[in-house]
gemmi code that builds the backbone of each chain (N, CA, C; Angstrom):
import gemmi

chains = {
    "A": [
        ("UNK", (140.965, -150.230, 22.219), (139.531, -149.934, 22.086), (139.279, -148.476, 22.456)),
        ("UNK", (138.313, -147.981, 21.861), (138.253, -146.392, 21.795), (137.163, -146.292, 23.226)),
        ("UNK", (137.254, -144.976, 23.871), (136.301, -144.842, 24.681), (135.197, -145.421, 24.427)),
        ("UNK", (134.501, -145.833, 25.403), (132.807, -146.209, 24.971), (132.217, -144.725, 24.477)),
        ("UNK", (131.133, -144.682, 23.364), (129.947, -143.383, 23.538), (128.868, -143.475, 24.013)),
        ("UNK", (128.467, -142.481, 24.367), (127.176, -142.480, 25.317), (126.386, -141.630, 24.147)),
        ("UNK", (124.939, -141.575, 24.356), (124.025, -141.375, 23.336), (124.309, -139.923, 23.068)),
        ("UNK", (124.953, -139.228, 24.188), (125.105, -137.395, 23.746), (126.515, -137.398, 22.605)),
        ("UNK", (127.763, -138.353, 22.808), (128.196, -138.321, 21.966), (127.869, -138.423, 20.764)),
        ("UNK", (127.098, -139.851, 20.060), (126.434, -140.014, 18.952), (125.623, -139.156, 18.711)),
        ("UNK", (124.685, -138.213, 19.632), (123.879, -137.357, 19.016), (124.516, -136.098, 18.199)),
        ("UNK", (125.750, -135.625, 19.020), (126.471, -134.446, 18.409), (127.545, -135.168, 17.039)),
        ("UNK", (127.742, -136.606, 16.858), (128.366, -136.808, 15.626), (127.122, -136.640, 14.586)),
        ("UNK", (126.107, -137.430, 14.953), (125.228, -137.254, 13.824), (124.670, -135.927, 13.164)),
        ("UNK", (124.589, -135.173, 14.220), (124.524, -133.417, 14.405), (125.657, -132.377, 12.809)),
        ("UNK", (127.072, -133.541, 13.601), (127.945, -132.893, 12.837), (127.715, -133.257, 11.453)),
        ("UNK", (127.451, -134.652, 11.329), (127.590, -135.572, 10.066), (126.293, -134.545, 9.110)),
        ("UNK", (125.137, -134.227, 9.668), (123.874, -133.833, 8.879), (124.045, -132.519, 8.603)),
        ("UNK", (125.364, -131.738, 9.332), (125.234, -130.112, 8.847), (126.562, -130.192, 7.400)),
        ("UNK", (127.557, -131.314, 8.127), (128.475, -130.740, 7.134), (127.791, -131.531, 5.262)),
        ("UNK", (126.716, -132.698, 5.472), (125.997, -132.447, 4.007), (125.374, -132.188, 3.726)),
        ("UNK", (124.449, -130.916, 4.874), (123.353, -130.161, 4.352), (122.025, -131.052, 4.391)),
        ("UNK", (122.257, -131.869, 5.099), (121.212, -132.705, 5.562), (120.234, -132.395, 6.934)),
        ("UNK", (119.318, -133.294, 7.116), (118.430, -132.828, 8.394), (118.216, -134.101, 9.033)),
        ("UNK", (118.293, -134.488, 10.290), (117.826, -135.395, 10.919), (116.515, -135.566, 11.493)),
        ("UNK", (116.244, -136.631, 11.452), (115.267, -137.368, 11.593), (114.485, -136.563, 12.848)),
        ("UNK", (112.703, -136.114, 12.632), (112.395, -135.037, 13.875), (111.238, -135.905, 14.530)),
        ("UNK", (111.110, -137.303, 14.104), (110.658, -138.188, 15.383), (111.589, -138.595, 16.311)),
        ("UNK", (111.066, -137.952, 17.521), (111.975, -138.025, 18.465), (112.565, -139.603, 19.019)),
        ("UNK", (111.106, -140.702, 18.697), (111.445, -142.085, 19.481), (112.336, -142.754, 18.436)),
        ("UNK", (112.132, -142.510, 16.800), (112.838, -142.949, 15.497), (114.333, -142.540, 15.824)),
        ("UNK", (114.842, -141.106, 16.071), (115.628, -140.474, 16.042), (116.542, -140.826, 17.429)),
        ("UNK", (116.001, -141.452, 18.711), (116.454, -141.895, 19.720), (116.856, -143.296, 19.384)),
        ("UNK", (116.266, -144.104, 18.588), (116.257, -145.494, 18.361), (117.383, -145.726, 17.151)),
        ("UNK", (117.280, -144.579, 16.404), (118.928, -144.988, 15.745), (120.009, -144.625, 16.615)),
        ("UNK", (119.489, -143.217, 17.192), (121.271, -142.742, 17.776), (121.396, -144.363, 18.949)),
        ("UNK", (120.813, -144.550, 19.478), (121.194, -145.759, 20.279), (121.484, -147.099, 19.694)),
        ("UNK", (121.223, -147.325, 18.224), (121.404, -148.390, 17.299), (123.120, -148.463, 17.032)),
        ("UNK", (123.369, -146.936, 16.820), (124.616, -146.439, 16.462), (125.307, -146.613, 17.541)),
        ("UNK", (124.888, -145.836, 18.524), (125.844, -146.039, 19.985), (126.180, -147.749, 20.455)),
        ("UNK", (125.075, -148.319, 20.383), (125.768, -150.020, 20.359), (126.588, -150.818, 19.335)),
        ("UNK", (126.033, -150.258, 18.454), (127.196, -150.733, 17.108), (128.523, -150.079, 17.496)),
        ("UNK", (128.323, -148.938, 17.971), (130.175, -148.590, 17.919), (131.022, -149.055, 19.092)),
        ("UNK", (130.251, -149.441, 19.901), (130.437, -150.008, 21.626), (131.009, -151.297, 21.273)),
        ("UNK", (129.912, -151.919, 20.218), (130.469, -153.429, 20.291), (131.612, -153.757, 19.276)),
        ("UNK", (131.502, -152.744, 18.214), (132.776, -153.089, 16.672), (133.219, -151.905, 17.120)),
        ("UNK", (133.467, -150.940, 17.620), (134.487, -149.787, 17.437), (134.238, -148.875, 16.431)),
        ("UNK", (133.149, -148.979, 15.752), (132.653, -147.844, 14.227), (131.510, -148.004, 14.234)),
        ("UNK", (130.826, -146.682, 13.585), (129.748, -146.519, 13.561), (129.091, -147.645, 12.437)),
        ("UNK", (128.869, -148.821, 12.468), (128.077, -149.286, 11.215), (127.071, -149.017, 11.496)),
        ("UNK", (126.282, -149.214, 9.959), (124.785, -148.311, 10.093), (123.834, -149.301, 10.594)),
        ("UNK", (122.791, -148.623, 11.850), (122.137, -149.827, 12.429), (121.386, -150.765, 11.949)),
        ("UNK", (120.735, -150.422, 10.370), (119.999, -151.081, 9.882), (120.546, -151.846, 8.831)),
        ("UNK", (121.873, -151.967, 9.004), (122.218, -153.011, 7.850), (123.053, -154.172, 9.254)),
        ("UNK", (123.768, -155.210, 8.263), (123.794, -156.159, 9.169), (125.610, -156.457, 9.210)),
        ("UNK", (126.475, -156.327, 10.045), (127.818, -156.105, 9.946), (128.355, -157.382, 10.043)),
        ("UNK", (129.660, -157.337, 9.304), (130.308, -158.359, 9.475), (131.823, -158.018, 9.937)),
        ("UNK", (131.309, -157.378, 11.084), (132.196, -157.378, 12.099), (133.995, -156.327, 12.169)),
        ("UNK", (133.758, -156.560, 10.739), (135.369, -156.191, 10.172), (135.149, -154.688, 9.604)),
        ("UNK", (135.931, -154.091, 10.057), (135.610, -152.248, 9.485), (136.007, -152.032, 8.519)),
        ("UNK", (137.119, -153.159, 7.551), (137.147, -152.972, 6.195), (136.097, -153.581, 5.418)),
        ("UNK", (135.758, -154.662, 5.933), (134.702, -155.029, 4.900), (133.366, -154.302, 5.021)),
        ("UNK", (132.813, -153.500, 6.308), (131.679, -152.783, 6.175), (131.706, -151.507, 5.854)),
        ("UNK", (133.087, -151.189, 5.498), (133.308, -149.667, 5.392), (132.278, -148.875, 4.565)),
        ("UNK", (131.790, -149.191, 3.619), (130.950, -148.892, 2.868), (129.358, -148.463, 3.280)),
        ("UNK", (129.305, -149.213, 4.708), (127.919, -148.903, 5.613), (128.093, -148.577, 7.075)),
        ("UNK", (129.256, -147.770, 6.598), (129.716, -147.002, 8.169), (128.735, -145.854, 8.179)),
        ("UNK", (128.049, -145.515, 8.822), (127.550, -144.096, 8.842), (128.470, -142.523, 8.963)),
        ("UNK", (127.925, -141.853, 8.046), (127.495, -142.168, 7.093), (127.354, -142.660, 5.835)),
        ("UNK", (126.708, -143.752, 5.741), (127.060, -144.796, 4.383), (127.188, -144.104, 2.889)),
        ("UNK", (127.982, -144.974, 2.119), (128.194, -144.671, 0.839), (127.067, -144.139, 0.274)),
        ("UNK", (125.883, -145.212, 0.375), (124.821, -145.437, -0.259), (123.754, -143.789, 0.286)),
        ("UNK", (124.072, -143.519, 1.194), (123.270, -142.363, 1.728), (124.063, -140.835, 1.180)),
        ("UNK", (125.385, -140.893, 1.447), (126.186, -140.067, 0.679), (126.088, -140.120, -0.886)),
        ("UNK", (126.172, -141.228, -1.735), (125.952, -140.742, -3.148), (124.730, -140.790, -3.734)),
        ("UNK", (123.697, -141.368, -3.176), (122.239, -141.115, -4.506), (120.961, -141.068, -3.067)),
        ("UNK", (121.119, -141.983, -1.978), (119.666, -142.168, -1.250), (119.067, -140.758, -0.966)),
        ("UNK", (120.084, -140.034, -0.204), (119.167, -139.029, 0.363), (118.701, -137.784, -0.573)),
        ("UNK", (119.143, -137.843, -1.586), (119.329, -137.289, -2.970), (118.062, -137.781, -3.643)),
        ("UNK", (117.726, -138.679, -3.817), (116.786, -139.692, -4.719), (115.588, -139.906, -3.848)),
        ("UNK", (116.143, -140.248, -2.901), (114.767, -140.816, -2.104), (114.402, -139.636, -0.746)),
        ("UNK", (115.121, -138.824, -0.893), (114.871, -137.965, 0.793), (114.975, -138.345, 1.348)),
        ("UNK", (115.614, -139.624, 2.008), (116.419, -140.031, 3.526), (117.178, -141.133, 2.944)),
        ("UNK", (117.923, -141.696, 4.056), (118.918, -142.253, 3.844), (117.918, -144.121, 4.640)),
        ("UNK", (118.751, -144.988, 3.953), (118.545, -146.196, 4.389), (117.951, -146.372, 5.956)),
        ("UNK", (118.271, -145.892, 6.934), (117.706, -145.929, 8.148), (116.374, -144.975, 8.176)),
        ("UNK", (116.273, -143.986, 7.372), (115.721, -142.797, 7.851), (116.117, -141.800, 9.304)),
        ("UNK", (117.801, -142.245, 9.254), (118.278, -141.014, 9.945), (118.418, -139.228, 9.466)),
        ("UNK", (119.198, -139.318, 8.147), (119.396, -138.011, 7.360), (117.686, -138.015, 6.468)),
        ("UNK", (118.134, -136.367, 6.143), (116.943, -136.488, 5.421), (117.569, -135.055, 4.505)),
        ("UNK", (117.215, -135.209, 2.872), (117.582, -133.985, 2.386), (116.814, -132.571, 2.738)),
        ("UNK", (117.354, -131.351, 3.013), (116.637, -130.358, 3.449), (115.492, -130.290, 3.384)),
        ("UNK", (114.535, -130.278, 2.124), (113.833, -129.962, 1.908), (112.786, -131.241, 1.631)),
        ("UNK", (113.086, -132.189, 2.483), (111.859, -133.396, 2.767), (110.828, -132.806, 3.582)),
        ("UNK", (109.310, -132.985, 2.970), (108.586, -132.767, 3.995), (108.266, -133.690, 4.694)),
        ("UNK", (108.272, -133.775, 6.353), (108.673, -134.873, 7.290), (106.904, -134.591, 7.693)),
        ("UNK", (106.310, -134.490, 7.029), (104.982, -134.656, 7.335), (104.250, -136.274, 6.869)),
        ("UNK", (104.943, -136.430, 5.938), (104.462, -137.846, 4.689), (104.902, -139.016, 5.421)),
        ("UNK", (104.286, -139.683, 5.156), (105.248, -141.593, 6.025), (106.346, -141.349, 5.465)),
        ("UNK", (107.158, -141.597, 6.313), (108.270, -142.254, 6.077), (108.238, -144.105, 5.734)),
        ("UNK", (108.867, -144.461, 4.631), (108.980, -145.952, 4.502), (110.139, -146.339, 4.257)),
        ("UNK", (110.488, -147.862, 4.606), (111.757, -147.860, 3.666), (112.203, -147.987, 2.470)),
        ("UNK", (113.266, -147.832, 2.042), (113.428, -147.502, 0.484), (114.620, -148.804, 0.268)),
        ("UNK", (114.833, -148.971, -1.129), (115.325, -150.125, -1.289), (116.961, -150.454, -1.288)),
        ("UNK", (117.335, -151.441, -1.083), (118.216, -151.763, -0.286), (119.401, -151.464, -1.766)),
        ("UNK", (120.231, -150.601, -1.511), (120.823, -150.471, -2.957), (122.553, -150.984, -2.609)),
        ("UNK", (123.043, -151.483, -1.623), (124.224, -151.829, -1.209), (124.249, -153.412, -2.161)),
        ("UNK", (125.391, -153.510, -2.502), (125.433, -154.617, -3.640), (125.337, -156.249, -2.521)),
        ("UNK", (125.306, -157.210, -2.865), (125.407, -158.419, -2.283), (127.318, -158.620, -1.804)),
        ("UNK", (126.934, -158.680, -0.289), (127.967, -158.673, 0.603), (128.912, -160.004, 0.115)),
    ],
    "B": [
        ("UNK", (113.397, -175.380, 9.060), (112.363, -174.387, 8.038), (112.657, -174.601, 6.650)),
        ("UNK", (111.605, -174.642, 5.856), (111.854, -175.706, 4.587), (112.186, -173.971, 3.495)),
        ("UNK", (112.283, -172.943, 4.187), (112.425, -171.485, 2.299), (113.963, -172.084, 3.152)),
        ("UNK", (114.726, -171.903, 3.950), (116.093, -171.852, 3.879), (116.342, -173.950, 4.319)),
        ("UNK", (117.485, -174.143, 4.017), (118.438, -175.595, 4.587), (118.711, -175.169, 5.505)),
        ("UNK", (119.378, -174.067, 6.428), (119.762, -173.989, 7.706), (118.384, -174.630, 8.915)),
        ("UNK", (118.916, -175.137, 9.919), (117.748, -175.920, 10.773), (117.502, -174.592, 11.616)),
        ("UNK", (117.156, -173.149, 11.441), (117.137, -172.359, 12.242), (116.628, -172.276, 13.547)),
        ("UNK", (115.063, -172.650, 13.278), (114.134, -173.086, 14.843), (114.807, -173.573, 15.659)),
        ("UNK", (116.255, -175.123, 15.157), (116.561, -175.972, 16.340), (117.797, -175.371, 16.493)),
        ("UNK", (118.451, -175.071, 15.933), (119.989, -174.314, 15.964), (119.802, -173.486, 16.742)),
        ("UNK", (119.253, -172.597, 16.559), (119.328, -171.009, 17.452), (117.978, -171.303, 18.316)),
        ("UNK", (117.318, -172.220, 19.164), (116.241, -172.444, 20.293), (116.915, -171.592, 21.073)),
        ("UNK", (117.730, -171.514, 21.548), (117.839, -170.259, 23.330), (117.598, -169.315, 22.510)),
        ("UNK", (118.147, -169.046, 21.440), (118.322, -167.192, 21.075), (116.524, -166.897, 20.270)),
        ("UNK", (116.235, -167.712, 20.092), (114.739, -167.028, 19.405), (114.073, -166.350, 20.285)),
        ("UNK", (113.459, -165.489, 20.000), (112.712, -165.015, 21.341), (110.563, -164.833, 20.696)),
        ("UNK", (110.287, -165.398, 21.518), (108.824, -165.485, 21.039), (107.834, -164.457, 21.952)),
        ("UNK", (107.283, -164.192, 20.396), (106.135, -162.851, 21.244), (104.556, -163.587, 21.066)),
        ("UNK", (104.429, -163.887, 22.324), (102.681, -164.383, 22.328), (101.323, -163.048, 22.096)),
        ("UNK", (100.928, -162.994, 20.710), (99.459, -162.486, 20.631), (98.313, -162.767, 21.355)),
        ("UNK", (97.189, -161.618, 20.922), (96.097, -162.446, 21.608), (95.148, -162.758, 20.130)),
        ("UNK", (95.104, -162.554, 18.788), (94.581, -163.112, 17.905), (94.876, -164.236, 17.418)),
        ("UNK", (93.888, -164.938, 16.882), (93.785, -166.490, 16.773), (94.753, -166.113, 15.266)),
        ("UNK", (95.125, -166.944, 15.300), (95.986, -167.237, 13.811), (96.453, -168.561, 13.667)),
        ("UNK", (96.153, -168.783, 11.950), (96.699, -170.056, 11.239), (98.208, -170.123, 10.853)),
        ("UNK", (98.800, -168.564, 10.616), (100.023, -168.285, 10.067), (101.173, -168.813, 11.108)),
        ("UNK", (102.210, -169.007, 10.882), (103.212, -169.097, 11.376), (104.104, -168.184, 11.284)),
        ("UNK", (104.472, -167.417, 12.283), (105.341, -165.709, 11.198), (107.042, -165.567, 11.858)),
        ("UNK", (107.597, -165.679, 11.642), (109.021, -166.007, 11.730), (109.711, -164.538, 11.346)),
        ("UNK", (110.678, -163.743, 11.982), (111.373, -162.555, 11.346), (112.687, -162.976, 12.039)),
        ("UNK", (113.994, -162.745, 10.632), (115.239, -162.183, 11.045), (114.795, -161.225, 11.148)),
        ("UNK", (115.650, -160.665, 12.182), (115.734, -159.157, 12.633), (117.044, -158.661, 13.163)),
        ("UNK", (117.689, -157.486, 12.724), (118.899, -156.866, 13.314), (118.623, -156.045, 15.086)),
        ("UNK", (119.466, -156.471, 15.850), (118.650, -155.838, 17.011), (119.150, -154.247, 17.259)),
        ("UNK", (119.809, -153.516, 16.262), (119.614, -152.115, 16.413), (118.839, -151.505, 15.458)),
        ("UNK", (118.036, -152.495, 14.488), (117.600, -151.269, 13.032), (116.013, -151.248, 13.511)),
        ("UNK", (115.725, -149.812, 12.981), (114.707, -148.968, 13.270), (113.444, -149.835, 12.961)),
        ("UNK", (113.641, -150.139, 11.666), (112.716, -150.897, 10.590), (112.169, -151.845, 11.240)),
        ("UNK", (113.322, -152.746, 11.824), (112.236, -154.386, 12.499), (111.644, -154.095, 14.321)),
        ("UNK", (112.229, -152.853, 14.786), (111.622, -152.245, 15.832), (110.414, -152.348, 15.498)),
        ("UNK", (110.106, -151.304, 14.461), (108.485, -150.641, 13.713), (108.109, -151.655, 13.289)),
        ("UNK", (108.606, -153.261, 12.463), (107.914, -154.102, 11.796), (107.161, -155.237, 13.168)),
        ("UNK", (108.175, -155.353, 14.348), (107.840, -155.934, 15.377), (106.498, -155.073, 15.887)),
        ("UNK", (106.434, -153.753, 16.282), (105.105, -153.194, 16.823), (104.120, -153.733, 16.225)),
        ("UNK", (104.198, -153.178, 14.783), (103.319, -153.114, 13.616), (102.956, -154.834, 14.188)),
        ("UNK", (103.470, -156.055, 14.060), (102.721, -157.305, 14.426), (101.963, -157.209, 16.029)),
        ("UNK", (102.837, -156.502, 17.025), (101.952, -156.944, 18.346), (101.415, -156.188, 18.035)),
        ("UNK", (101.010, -154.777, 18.050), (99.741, -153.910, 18.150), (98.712, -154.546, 17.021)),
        ("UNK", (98.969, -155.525, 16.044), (97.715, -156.368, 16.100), (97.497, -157.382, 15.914)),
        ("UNK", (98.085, -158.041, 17.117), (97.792, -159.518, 18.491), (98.451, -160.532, 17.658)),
        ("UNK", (99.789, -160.076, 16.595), (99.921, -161.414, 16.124), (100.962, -162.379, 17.026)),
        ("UNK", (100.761, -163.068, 16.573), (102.266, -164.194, 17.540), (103.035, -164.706, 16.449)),
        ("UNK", (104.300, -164.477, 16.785), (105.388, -164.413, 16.262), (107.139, -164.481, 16.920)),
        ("UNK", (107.718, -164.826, 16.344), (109.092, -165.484, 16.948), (110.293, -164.362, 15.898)),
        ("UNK", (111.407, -164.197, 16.459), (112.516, -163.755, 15.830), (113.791, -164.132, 16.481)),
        ("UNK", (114.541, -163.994, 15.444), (115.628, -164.124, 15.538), (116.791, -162.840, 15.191)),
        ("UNK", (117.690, -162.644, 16.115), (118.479, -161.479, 16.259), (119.758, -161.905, 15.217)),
        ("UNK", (120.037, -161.587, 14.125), (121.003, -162.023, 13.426), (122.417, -161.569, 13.643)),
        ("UNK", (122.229, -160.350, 14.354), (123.935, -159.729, 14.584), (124.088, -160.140, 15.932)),
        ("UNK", (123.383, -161.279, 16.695), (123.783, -161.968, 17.665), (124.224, -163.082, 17.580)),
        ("UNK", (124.128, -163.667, 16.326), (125.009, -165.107, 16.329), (126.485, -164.961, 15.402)),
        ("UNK", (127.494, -165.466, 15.876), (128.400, -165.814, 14.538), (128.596, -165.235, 13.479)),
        ("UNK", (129.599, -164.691, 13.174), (129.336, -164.104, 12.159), (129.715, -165.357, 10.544)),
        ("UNK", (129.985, -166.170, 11.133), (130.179, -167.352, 9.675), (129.025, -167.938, 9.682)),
        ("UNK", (128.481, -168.236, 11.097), (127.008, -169.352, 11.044), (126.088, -167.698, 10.309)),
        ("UNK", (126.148, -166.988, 10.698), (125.074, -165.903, 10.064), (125.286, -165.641, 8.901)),
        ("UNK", (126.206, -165.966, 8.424), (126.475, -165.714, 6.769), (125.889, -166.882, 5.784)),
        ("UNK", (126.052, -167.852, 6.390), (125.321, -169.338, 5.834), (124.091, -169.305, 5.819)),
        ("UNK", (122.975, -168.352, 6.840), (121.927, -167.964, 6.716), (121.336, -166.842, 5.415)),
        ("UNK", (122.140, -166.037, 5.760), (122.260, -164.721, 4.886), (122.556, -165.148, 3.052)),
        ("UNK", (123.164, -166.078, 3.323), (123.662, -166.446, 1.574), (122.079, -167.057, 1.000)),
        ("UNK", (121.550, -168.248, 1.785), (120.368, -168.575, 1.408), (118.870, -167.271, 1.466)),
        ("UNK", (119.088, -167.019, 2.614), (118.192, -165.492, 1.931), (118.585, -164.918, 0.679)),
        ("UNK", (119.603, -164.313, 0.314), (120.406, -163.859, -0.736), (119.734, -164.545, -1.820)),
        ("UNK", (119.658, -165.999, -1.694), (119.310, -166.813, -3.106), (117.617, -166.530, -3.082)),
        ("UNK", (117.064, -166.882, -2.128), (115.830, -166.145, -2.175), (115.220, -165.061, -2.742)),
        ("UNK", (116.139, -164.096, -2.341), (115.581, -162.539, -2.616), (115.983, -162.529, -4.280)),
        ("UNK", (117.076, -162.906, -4.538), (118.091, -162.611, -5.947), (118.267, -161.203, -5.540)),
        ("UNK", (118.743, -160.639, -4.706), (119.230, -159.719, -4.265), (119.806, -159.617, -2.897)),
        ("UNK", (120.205, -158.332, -2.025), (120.219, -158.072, -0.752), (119.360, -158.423, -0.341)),
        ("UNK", (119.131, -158.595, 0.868), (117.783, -158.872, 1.757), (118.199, -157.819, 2.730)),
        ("UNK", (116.546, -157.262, 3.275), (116.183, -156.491, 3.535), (115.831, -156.857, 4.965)),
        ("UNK", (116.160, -155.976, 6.504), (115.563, -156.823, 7.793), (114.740, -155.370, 8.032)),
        ("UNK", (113.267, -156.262, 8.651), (113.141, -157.597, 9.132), (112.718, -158.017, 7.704)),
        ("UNK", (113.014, -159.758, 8.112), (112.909, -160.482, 6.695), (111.806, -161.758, 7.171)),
        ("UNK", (110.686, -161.428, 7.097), (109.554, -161.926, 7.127), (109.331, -163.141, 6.494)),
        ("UNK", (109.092, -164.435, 7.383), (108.704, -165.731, 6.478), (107.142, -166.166, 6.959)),
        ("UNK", (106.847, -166.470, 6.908), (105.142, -167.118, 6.774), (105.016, -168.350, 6.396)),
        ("UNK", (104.687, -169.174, 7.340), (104.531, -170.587, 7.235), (105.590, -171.347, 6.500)),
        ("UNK", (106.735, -170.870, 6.208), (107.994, -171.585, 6.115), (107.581, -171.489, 4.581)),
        ("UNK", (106.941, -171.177, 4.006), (106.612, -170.570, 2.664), (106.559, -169.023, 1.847)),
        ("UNK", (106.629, -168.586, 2.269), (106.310, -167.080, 2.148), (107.315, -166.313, 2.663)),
        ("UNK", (107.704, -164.889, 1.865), (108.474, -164.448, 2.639), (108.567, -162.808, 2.048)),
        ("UNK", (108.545, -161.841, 2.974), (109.276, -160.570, 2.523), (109.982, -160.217, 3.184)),
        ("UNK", (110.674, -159.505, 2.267), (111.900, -158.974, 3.234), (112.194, -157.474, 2.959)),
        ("UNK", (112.326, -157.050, 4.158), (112.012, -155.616, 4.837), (110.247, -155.022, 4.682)),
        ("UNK", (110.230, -154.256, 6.083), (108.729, -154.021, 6.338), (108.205, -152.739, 5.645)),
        ("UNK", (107.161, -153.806, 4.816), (106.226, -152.514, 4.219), (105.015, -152.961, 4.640)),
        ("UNK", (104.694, -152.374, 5.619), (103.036, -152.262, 6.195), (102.137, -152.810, 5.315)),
        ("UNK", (102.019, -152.372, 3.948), (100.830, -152.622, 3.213), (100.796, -154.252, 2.626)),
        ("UNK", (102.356, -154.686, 2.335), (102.487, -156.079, 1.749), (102.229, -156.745, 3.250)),
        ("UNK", (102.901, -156.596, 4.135), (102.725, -157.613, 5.126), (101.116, -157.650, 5.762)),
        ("UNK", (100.272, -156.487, 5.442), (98.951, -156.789, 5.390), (98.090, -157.616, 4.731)),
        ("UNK", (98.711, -157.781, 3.331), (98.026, -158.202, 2.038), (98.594, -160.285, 2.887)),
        ("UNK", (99.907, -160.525, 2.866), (100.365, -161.591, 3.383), (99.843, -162.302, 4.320)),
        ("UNK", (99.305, -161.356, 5.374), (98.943, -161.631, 6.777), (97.327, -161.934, 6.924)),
        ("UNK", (96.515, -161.768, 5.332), (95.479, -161.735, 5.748), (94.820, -163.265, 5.485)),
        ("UNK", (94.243, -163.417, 6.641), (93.566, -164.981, 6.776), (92.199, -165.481, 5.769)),
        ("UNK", (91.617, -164.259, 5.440), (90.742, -164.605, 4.743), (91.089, -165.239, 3.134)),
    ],
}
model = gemmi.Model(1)
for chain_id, residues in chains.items():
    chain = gemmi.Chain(chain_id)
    for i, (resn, *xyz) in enumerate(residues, 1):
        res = gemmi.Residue()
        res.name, res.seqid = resn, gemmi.SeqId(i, " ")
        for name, pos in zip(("N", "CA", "C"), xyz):
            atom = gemmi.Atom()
            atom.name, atom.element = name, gemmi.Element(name[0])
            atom.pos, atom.b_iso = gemmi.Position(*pos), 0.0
            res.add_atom(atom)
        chain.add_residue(res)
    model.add_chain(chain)
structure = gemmi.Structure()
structure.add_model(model)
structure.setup_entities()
């Protein structure tokens, strides 16, 4: 089992994860606290980041696809919709002034 | 609960956890919910900040085979993914994932 992370770890992966695709994270601070800690228990309890808002089945091959950062956020969400399934990433140029809502669930039937 | 065959209410009694309102209501409002995603955080406020009463259930806390037997019958429901939180209403009704404006239109007594 890998070290436990503590929320400063997850904050500087997600940090890393949003510069190296030119992405922006989430600038509500309680939204933006409430995933990195979604993340930090998901990886505490399975050992990988699955993404907090989808629902794991436990096995890191079969969720690989909604590891953060997910497939679905890497090839069309944050692209298409300006954030990603949680509303962690957000493409540069979202204005984070507008609601945020969620957008639709595009991961195929598990 | 008569939208799914699983006996959820009596199966999972310790793990439900019930939030008492202070508005009178006819509805019965029932949510799966993942206990790290952002969404059923915000869909849970969104009901207490106005006084509803309501019960959930934490789905990445049970089993992951008994939660899949749940999840498949949502599945047939939705004809798609399902979306958390996944909102039922009087064991009739149901959306799944929170959009403020439908669960208003759902929720309203008149």
């Amino acid at each position: 089992m890998n070290r436990e992370k503590t929320a400063k770890d997850v904050r500087a992966y997600v940090d890393t994860i949003a510069s190296r695709h030119g992405w922006k994270l989430n600038n509500r601070e309680e939204m933006l606290e409430g995933l990195i800690s979604g993340l930090m228990e998901n990886y505490n309890r399975l050992g990988y980041y699955n993404c907090p808002c989808r629902d794991s089945q436990e096995d890191a091959k079969l969720d690989r696809d909604i590891i953060c950062p997910c497939l679905y956020a890497r090839e069309a969400d944050v692209e298409e919709y300006g954030h990603c399934y949680c509303a962690l990433f957000f493409r540069k140029d979202f204005d984070m002034s507008q609601e945020i809502a969620m957008i639709p669930e595009r991961r195929p039937l598990f | 609960m008569s939208l799914i065959s699983v006996n959820v209410k009596d199966r999972y009694r310790d793990s439900i956890i019930h939030v008492q309102g202070r508005r009178t209501q006819s509805k019965e409002l029932f949510l799966f919910t993942i206990s790290t995603c952002i969404w059923c955080r915000l869909g849970k406020r969104w009901l207490s900040d106005r006084g509803y009463t309501y019960s959930y259930l934490e789905i990445d806390k049970i089993p992951v085979d008994e939660k899949n037997q749940i999840k498949k019958e949502l599945v047939e429901l939705v004809g798609d993914a399902p979306s958390y939180p996944f909102l039922m209403i009087n064991d009739r009704e149901w959306h799944s994932g929170y959009v403020p404006f439908i669960w208003e239109e759902l929720l309203n007594e008149s």
